[in-house]
C-alpha positions as CSV (number, residue, x, y, z in Angstrom):
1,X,1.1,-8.3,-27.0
2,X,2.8,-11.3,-26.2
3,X,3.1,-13.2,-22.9
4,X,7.0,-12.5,-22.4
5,X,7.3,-8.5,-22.8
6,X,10.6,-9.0,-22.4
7,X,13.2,-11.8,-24.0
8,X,16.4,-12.3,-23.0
9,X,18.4,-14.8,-25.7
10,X,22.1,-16.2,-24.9
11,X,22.9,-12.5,-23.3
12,X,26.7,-12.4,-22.9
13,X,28.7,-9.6,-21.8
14,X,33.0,-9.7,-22.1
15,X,35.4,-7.6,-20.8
16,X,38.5,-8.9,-22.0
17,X,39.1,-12.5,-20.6
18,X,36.0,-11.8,-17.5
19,X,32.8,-12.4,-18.9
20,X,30.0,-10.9,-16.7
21,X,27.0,-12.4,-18.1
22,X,27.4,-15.9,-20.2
23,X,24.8,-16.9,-22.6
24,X,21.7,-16.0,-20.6
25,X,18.7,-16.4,-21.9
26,X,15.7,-15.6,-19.7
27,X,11.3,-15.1,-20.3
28,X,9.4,-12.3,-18.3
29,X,5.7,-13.3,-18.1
30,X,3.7,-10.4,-18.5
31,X,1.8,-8.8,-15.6
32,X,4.6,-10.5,-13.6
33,X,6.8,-8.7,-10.7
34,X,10.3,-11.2,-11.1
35,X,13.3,-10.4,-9.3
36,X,16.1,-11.1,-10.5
37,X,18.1,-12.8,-7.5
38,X,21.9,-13.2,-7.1
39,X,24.8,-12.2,-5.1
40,X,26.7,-9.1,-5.3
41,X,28.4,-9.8,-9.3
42,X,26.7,-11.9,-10.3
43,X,26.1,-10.4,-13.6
44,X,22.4,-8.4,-12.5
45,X,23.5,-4.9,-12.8
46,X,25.1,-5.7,-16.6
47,X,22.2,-7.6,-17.7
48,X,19.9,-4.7,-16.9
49,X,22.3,-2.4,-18.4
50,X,22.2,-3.9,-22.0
51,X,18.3,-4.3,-21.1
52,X,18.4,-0.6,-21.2
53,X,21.3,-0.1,-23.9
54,X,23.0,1.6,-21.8
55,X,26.0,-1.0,-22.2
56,X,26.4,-3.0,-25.8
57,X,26.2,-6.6,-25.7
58,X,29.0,-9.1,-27.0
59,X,26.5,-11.1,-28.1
60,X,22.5,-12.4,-28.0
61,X,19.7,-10.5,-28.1
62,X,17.5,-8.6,-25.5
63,X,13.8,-7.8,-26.6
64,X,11.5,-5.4,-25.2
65,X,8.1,-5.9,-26.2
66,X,9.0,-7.9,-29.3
67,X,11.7,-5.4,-30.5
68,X,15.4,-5.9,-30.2
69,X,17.0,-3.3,-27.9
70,X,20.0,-3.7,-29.5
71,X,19.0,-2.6,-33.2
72,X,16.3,-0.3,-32.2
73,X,16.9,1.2,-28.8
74,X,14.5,3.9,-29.2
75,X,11.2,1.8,-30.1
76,X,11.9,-0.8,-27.8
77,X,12.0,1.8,-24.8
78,X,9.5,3.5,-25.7
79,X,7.1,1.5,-23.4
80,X,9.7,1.1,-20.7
81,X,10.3,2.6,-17.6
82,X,13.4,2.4,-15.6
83,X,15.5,3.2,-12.8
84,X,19.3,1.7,-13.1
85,X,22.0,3.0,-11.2
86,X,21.2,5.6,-8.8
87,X,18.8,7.9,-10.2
88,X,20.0,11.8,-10.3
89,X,17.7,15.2,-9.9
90,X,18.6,18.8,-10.0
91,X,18.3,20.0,-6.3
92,X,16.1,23.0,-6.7
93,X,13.7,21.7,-9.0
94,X,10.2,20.5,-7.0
95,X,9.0,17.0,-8.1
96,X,5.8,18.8,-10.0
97,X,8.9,20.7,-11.9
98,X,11.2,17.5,-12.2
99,X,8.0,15.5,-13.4
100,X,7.5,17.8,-15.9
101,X,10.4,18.2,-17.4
102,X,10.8,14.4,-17.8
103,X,7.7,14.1,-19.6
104,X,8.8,16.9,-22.4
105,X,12.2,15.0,-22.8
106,X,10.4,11.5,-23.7
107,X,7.8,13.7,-26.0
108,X,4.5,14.0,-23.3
109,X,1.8,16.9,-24.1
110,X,2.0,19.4,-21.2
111,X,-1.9,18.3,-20.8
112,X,-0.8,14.5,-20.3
113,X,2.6,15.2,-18.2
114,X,0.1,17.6,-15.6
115,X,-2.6,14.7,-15.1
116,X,-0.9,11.8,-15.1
117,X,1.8,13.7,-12.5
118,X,-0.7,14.3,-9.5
119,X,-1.9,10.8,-10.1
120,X,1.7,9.5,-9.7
121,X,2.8,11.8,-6.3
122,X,-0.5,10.1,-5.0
123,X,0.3,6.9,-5.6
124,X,4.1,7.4,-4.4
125,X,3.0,9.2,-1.3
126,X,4.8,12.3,-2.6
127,X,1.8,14.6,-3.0
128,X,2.3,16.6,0.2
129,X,6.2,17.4,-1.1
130,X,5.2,18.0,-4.7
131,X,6.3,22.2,-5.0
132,X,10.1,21.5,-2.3
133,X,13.2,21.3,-3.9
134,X,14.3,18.1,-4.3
135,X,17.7,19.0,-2.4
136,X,16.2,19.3,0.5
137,X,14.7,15.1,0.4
138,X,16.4,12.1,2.1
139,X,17.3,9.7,-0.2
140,X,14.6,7.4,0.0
141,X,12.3,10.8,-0.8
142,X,14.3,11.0,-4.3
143,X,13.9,7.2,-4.9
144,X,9.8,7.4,-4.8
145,X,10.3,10.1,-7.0
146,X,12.6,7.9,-9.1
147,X,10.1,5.4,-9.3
148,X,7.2,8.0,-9.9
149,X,9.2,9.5,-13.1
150,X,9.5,5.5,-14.2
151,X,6.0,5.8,-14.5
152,X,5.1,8.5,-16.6
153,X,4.2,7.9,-20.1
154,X,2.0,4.9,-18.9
155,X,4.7,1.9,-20.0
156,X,4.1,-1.7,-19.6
157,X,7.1,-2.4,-18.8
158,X,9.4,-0.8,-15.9
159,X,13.1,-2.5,-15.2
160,X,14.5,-1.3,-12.1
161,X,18.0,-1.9,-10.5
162,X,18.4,-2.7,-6.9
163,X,16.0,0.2,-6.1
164,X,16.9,-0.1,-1.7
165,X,20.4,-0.2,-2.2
166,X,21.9,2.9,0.2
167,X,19.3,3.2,2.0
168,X,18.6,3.5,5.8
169,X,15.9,0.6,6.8
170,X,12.9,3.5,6.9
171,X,14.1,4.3,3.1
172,X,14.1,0.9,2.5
173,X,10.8,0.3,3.8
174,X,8.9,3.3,2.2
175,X,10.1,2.0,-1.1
176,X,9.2,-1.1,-0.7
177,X,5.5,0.2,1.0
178,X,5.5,2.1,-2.9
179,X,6.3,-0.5,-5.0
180,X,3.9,-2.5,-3.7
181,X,1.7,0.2,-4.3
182,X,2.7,0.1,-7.7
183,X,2.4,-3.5,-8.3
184,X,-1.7,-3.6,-7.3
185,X,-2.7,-1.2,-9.2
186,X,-1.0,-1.0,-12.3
187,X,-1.0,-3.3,-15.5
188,X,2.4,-3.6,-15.5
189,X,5.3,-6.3,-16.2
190,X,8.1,-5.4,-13.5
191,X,11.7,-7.0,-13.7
192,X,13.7,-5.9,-10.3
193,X,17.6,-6.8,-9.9
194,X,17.9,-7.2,-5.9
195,X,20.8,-9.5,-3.7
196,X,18.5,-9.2,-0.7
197,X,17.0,-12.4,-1.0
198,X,13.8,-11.2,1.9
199,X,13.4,-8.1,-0.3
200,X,12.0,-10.4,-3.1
201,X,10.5,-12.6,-1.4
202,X,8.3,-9.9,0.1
203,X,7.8,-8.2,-3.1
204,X,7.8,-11.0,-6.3
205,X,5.9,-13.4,-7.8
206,X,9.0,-15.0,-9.8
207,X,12.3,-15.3,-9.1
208,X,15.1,-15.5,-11.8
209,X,18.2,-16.7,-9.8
210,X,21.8,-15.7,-11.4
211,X,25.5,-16.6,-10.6
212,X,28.4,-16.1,-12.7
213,X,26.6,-14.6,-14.9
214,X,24.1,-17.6,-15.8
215,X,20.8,-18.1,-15.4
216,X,20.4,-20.8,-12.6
217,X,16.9,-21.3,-11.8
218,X,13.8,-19.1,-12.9
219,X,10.0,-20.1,-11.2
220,X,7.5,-19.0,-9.0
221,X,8.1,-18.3,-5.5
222,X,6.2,-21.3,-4.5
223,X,7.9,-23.8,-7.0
224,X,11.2,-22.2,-5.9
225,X,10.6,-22.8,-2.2
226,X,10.0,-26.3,-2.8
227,X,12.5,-26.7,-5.8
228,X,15.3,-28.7,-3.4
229,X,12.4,-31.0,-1.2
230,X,13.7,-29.5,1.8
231,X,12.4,-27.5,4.6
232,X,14.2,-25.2,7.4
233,X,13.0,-25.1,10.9
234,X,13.9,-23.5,14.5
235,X,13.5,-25.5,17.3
236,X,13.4,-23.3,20.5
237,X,14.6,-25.2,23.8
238,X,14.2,-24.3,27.4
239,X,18.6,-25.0,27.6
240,X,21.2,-23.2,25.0
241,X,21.6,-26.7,22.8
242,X,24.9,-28.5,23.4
243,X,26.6,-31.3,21.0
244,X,24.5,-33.8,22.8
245,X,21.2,-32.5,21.9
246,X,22.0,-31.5,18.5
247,X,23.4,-35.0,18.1
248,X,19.9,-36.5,19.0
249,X,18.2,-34.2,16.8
250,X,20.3,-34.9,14.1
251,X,19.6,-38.4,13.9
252,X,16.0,-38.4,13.9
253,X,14.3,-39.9,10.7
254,X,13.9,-37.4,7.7
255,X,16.2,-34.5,9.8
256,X,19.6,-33.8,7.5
257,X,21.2,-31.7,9.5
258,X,21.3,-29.9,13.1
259,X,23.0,-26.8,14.0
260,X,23.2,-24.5,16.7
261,X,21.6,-21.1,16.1
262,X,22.2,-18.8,18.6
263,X,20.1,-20.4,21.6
264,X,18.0,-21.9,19.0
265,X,18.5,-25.3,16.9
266,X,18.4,-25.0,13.1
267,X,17.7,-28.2,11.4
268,X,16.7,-29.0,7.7
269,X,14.3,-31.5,7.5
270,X,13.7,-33.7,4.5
271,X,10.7,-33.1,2.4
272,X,11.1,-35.4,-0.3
273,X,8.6,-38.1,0.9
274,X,6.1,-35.8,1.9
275,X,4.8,-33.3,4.4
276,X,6.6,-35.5,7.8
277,X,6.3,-32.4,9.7
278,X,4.0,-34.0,12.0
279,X,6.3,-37.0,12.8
280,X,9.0,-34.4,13.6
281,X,6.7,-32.7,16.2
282,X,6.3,-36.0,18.0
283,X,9.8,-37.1,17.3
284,X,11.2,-34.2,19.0
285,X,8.5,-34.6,22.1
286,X,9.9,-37.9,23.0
287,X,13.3,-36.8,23.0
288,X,12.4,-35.0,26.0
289,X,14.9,-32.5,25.7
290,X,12.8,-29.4,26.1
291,X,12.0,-28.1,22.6
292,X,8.7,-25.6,23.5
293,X,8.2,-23.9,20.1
294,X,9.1,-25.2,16.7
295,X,8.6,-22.9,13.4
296,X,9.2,-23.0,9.4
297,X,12.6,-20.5,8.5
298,X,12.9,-19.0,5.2
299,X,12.8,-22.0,2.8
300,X,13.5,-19.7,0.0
301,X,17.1,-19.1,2.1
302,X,17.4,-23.2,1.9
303,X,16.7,-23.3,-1.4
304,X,18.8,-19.8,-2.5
305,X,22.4,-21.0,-0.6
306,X,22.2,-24.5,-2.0
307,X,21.5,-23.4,-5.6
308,X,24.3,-20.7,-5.3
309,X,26.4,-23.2,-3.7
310,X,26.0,-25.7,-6.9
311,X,26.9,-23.0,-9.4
312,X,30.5,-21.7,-7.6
């Protein structure tokens, strides 16, 4: 098996005179849970979709366990699981039923599709709703069972398109509890298109980060936080911050900027020498200015906007 189950080479998708994706090429490491990062068109969505065939590609070529997905869709899906575009059941068929029926459509013995389908309701904390229509779930109900029916067939690979989107924030959550779930106890290579830039954070090991359709950056989660040699904190004062104190802050050594967050300051400090956290604690103390908590923001954030911000 090789180490990149799946291979993206110089992907492009045109319609007419807008291309969606351009030339992207992109390796997922196996056993790896990447998310593929980007703002809303950024190309994601039509990347997975000729991952999946279910669009052709202009040109390039998209490989799924070593087989081209655009010459032989059926072989290189065979060991693929997916959920693009939101996933549809029939209302009054249980998840037991629904399970079952997907397992006779991509050629499961009855034997195989019973097993492996109490194992999967377990291990998406659908058990206790396995014999109630399906009509009668909330969305994120149907979306664990999405994700269980991705499952079946035991594939290697499962490809899965902003799996939260339209959903309230307990949906949200319960699918995100799952494919955690998911991701510790199966040998599996996992490629997940999401804009919500905490949502990968929280769940991935890589991230692939896309704009215009291009590949712009694609690394672990601790190389990407460290990618631009800069850091984000929040300062917390005793006083809202005004232009004077934001000034001072602002022009203390290795601080690039200083802005007003709510009642908060929000300053980037400069990492590029080295870890001068310390040296910002005491710079700030003899300010005297009453900063009484200071704290790391999302770094992945700094590094995300300023990446995104190159590539417009």
């Amino acid at each position: 098996m090789s180490e990149s189950p799946i291979e993206i080479i110089g992907l492009r998708k045109e319609y007419g005179e807008f291309i969606a994706v351009d030339g992207l090429t992109l390796s997922i490491k196996k056993n790896s849970f990447t998310g593929l990062l980007g703002p809303n068109g950024a190309g994601k969505s039509t990347t997975l979709k000729m991952l999946t065939h279910l669009i052709n590609a202009t040109s390039g070529q998209a490989l799924l366990n070593g087989v081209d997905v655009t010459k032989d869709p059926k072989r290189a899906l065979s060991g693929v699981g997916t959920i693009v575009e939101t996933p549809e059941f029939y209302g009054y068929m249980s998840p037991r039923k629904t399970m079952r029926y997907i397992g006779e459509i991509i050629g499961m013995s009855p034997e195989s599709v019973s097993a492996q389908t109490e194992e999967i309701l377990e291990e998406v904390h659908m058990t206790k709703w396995a014999d109630e229509p399906l009509g009668t779930f909330s969305k994120g109900m149907r979306q664990r069972i999405a994700l269980g029916q991705a499952l079946l067939g035991d594939p290697n690979i499962v490809i899965l398109d902003e799996p939260t989107s339209g959903l309230d924030p307990r949906g949200m959550a319960e699918v995100r509890e799952t494919l955690k779930n998911i991701r510790n106890n199966k040998d599996l290579t996992i490629l997940m298109s999401s804009h919500i830039l905490h949502e990968v954070s929280d769940l991935c090991d890589r991230i692939a980060l896309v704009n215009n359709g291009k590949l712009l950056v694609s690394d672990t989660i601790e190389a990407m936080e460290s990618a631009t040699g800069k850091r984000r904190m929040i300062a917390k004062t005793r006083e809202v911050p005004d232009e004077r104190m934001l000034a001072l802050v602002a022009g203390l050594d290795n601080v690039v900027s200083a802005e007003r967050l709510g009642n908060d300051i929000d300053l980037t400090l400069d990492m590029s020498k080295g870890d001068v956290r310390p040296q910002l604690y005491s710079d700030l103390d003899s300010l005297g200015i009453g900063i009484y908590s200071l704290f790391e923001n999302e770094s992945l954030e700094a590094t995300y906007l300023s990446l995104i911000k190159e590539s417009r």
